[in-house]
N, C-alpha and C positions, 0 to 999 in steps of 0.2 A: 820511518816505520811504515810497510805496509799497511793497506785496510784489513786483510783477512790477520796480521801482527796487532793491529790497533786493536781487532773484536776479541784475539783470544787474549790477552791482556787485561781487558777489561775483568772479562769471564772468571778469570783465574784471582785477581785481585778481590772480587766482591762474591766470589762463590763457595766460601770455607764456613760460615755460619748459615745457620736457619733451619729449613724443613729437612727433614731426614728422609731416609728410603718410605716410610710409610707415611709419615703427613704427605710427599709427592705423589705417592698411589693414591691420596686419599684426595687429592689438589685433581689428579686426573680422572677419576673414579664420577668423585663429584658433580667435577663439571664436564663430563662425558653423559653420565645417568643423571637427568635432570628431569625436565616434562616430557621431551621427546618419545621417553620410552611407555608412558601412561600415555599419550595423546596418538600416536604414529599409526596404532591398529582400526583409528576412525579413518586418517589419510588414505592407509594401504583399502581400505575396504571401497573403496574407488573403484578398484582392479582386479580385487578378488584373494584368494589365495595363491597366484602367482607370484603377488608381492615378495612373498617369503625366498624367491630363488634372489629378486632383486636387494633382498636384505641383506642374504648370503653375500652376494658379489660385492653387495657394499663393504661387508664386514669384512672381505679378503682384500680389497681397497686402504681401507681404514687400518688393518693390522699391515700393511703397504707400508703407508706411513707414517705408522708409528715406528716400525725397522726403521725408516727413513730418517725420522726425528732422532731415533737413538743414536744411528750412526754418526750423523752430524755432532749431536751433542759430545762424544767421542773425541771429533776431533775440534769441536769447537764449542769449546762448555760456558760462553757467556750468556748474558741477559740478551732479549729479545725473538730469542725463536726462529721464525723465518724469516723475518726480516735482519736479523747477524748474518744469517746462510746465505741470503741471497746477498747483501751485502759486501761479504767477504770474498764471496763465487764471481761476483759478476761487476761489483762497484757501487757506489754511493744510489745511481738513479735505481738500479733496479732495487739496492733496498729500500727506498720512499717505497716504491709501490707494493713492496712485499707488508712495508710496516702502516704503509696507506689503506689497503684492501684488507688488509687483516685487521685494521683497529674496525674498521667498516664493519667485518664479520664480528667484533666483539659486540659492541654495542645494538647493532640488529638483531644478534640471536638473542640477546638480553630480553629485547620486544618479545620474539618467536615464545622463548622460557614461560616470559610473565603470561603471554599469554597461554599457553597452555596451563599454567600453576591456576589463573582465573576461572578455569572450566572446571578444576577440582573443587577450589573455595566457593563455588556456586553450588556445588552439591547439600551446605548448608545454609546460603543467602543469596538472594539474589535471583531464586532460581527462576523467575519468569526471562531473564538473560541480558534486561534493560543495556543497552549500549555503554550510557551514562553512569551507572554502578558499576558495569563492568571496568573501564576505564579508568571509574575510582580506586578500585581493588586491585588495577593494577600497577597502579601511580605507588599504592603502598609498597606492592610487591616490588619494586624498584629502587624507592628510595630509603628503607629497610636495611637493606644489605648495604647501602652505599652508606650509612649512617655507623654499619658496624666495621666497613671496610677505613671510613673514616679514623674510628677509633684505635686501629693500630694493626699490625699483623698478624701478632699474637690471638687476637679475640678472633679474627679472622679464618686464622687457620684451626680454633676450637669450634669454629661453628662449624667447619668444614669437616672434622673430619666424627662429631657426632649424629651433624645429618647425614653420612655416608655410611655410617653405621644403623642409624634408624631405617635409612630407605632400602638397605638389605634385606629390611623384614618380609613385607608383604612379595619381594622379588623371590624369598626364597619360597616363600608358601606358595609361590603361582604354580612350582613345579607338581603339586599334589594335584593340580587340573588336567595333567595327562591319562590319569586313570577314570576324568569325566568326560572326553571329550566324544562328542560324539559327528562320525564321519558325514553326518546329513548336513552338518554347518561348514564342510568344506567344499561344496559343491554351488554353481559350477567352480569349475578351476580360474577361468576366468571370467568377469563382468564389466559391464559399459560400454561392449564393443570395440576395448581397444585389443588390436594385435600383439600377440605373445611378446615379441622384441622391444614395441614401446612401452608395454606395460613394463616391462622388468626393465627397462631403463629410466623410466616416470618416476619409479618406485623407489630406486638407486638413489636420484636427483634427492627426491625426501629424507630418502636413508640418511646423508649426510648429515644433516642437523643431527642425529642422534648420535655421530662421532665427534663433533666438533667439540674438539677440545682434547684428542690425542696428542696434542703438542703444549698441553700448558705448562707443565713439567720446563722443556725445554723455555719459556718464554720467560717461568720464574727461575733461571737456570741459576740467576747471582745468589737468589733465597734457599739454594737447595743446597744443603752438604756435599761434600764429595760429586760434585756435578755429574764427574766424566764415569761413572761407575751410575751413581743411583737417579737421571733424568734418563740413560737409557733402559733401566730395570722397570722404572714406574711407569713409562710410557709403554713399554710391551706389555707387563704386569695386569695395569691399568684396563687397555683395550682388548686382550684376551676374556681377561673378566667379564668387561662389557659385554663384549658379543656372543658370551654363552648366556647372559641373561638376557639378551633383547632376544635375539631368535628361540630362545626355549619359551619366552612370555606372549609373544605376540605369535606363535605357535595355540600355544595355551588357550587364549582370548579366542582365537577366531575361529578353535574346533568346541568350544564352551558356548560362544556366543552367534546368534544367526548374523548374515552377512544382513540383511534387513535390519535387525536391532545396531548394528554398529556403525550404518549409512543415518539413521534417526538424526533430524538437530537436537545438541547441543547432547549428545551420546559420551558417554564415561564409558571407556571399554573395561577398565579394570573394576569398576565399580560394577559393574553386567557380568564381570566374569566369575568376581569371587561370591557374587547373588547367585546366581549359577550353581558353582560348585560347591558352597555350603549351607543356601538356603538362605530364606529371609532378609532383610534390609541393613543386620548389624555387622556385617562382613564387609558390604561393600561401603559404606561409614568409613570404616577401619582403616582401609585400605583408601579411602578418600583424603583422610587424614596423613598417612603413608608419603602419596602424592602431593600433597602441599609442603612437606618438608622436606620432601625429596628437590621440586622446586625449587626451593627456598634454597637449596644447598647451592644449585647448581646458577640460580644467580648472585650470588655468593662469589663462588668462586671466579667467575668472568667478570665480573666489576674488577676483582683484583685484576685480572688476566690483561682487560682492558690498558686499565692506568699503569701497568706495566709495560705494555706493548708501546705505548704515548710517550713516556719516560725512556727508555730505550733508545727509539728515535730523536727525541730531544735532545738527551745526552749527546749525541751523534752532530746535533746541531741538522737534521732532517725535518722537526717537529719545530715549534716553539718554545722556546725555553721554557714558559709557565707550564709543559707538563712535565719538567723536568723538576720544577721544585718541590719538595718534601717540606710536610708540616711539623709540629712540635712532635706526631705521633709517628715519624718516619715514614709518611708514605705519601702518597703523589695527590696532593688533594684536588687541585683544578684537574687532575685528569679523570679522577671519581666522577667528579661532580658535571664536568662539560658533557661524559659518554652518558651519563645517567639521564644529564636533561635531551639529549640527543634522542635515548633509547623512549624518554616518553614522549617526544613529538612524533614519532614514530608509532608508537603504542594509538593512539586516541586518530590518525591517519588511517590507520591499518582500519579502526573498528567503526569508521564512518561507510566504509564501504561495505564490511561483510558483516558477519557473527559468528563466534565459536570456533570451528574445526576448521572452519573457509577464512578466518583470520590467521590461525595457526598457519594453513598451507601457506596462505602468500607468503609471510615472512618468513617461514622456512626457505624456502626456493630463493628469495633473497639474498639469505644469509651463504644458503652453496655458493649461488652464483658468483657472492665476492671472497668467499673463500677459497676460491677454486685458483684467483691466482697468488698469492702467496703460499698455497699446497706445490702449483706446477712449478712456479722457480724455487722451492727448496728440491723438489724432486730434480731439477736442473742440476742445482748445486753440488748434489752429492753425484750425480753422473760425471760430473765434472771430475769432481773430487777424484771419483773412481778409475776415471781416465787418467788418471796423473801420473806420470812417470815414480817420483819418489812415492805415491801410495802403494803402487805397485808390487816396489822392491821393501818395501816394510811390513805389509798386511797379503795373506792370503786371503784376505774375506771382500779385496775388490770389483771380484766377478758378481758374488752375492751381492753386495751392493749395489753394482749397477744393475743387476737383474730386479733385486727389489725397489727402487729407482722407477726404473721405466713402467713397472706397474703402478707405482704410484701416482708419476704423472700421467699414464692413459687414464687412472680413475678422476684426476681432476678436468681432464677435457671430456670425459662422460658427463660432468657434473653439469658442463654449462648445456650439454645436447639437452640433458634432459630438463633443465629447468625453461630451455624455451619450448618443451615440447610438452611438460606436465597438463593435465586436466584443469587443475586449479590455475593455471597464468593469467596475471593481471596486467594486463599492458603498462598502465598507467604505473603501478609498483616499480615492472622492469624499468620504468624511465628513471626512474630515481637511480639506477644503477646509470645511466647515462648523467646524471647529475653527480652522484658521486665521482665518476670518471673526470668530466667538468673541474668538479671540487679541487679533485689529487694534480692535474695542471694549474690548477690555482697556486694550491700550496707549494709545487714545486719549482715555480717562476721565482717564490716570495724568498724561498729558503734556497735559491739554486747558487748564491756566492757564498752559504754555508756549502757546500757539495763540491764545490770546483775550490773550494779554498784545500778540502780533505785531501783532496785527489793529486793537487799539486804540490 
């Protein structure tokens, strides 16, 4: 049996139960709309209002690859995501590193989430911004989710899809801000002194954190019903969604709020916004509260994404077997628990160095930079796919494909320009990306006669 026979096999054997079309829009929704979209309008105000073009291109990147995810899912409806794609595309090595950098992405953004979820729950404690507090509250925000991710899917996917429904709220109230905005808080266009091109490629690099997670759909492909129909409907569904709420909100914010008020440490944009736009201090409370279970939702849903991603691999004999084992409650417990203690030595790292908004940046940029390559070898994949003689003669939709393809992988090699070229780069952070690199040759020395056993 082939590899890309071995993945769609899988897929098809364990993807007839579970989430349906709307808990998967609610799986990607979730963990696409998490802190990012409450936290991003202090990042972008770096730049200016410029940002907003680099948001844009983000979000034509991002709806890139979710086409991209869809189609694969299409023709290959198993568990693990990009790491099946690339797998199947290219062989055993390149999926370690698609299922390597991508668990990498899971568990950093987890940090990036918490922290940003920490900037909201400081709005009622904590608020002088203590380092030491903060790290506490965020250690909860961590191991929270992993305690209900623990307890089975079931609960999992109920916390998912009524914090996806609560965090709808204050997103949709944000739009009644366009009849306050006023054009003196868009000016200038641009700040900091960077030039038009790096700004709107800076801004892009950030962006990403706020899509990551158009492809969870596809990662929990075995949990989702009818795969090959509802992982590509919820990943387009999903990201569409998204991107009209992030660009109408952070739109919103930054003609409501001065570019000075949103540069402030340890700055609440949405909190400044809906003070703004309806007066007094019980709005933005409201909408503080909003952000915490918005939060809440979207690491939630990446702890699952995570010990999915682990398992997956495992299964494959890529990973170690213990994140392949499942508890009495069905689900991958050492995988919960190792990404979780991961994401908090990560967490209490991050906040030695900075606070607040300047925590948020690094580990955003982080998390692109190692998403970027399991984004460009699925975008491979499907080029691949699309070149293929038999897709050819089966599907009209190969041209699209590789047209949407290749946009997807030029948005993932944007990713890494702009994360060495951001404002907020921390040397020191980026090495850890040479550490994790380090790491995935480790791992793949250890597990390389699982790999060439597959192959032969």
């Amino acid at each position: 049996m082939s590899t890309e026979e071995a993945v769609r096999t899988e897929g098809e054997a364990t993807g007839r139960t579970g989430l349906g079309l709307v808990a998967a829009t609610a799986l990607v929704m979730g963990s696409v709309i998490g802190t990012g979209v409450f936290v991003l309008p202090v990042s972008f105000a770096a730049y200016g209002p410029i940002s907003l073009l680099g948001f844009a291109l983000a979000a034509v990147g991002a709806i890139a690859l979710a086409l991209t995810f869809g189609a694969l899912a299409r023709r290959l409806p198993a568990r693990g995501g990009p790491y099946a794609y690339a797998r199947a595309a290219f062989g055993p090595a390149a999926g370690f590193s698609a299922a390597w950098f991508y668990w990498i992405t899971a568990w950093v953004s987890r940090s990036a989430m918490v922290v940003g979820w920490v900037i909201y729950v400081q709005v009622f404690i904590n608020k002088d911004g203590d380092a030491w507090f903060s790290i506490l509250i965020g250690l909860v925000g961590l191991w929270l989710p992993a305690w209900i991710n623990l307890s089975g899917v079931k609960n999992m996917a109920t916390v998912q899809v009524t914090t996806t429904l609560l965090k709808s709220i204050p997103l949709v109230f944000i739009s009644i801000g366009l009849f306050f905005i006023e054009p003196a808080n868009l000016e200038p266009f641009i700040v900091g002194g960077t030039g038009p091109i790096a700004a709107i490629v800076a801004t892009m690099a950030l962006a990403v954190f706020a899509y990551l997670g158009v492809e969870t759909a596809s990662i929990a492909a075995a949990r989702v019903r009818n795969p090959r129909r509802n992982v590509p409907l919820a990943s387009l569904f999903g990201t569409l969604a998204c991107s009209v709420v992030y660009l109408l909100s952070t739109f919103v914010i930054m003609g409501t709020v001065s570019n000075s008020q949103l540069r402030a440490p340890g700055a609440q944009p949405f909190v400044l916004s809906f003070d703004a736009i309806f007066g007094g201090s019980w709005a933005g409370y409201a909408v503080a509260v909003a952000a915490i279970i918005s939060g809440f939702g979207a690491i939630n849903g990446w702890t699952m994404v995570c010990a999915e991603m682990s398992k997956a691999a495992a299964d494959q004999g890529l990973f170690p077997q213990k994140f392949a084992d499942q508890s009495r409650n069905g689900v991958p417990a050492f995988g919960i628990i190792f990404s979780t203690g991961l994401s908090s030595v990560l967490l209490v790292v991050a906040y030695l160095g900075q606070s607040g908004a300047g925590v948020f940046n690094v580990v955003v940029l982080l998390a692109g930079l190692s998403a970027s390559v399991p984004y460009f070898l699925s975008a491979l994949a499907l080029i691949k796919a699309s070149l293929n003689k038999k897709a050819r003669t089966e599907t009209s939709h190969w041209r699209i494909d590789g047209a949407v393809a290749t946009v997807a992988g030029l948005f993932s090699l944007l990713i890494v320009y702009g994360a060495f070229t951001a404002q907020d780069t921390r040397w020191d952070l980026l090495a850890l990306a040479v550490v994790a690199c380090l790491g995935g040759l480790a791992m793949y020395w250890r597990m390389r006669r699982h790999l060439h056993g597959e192959t032969g």
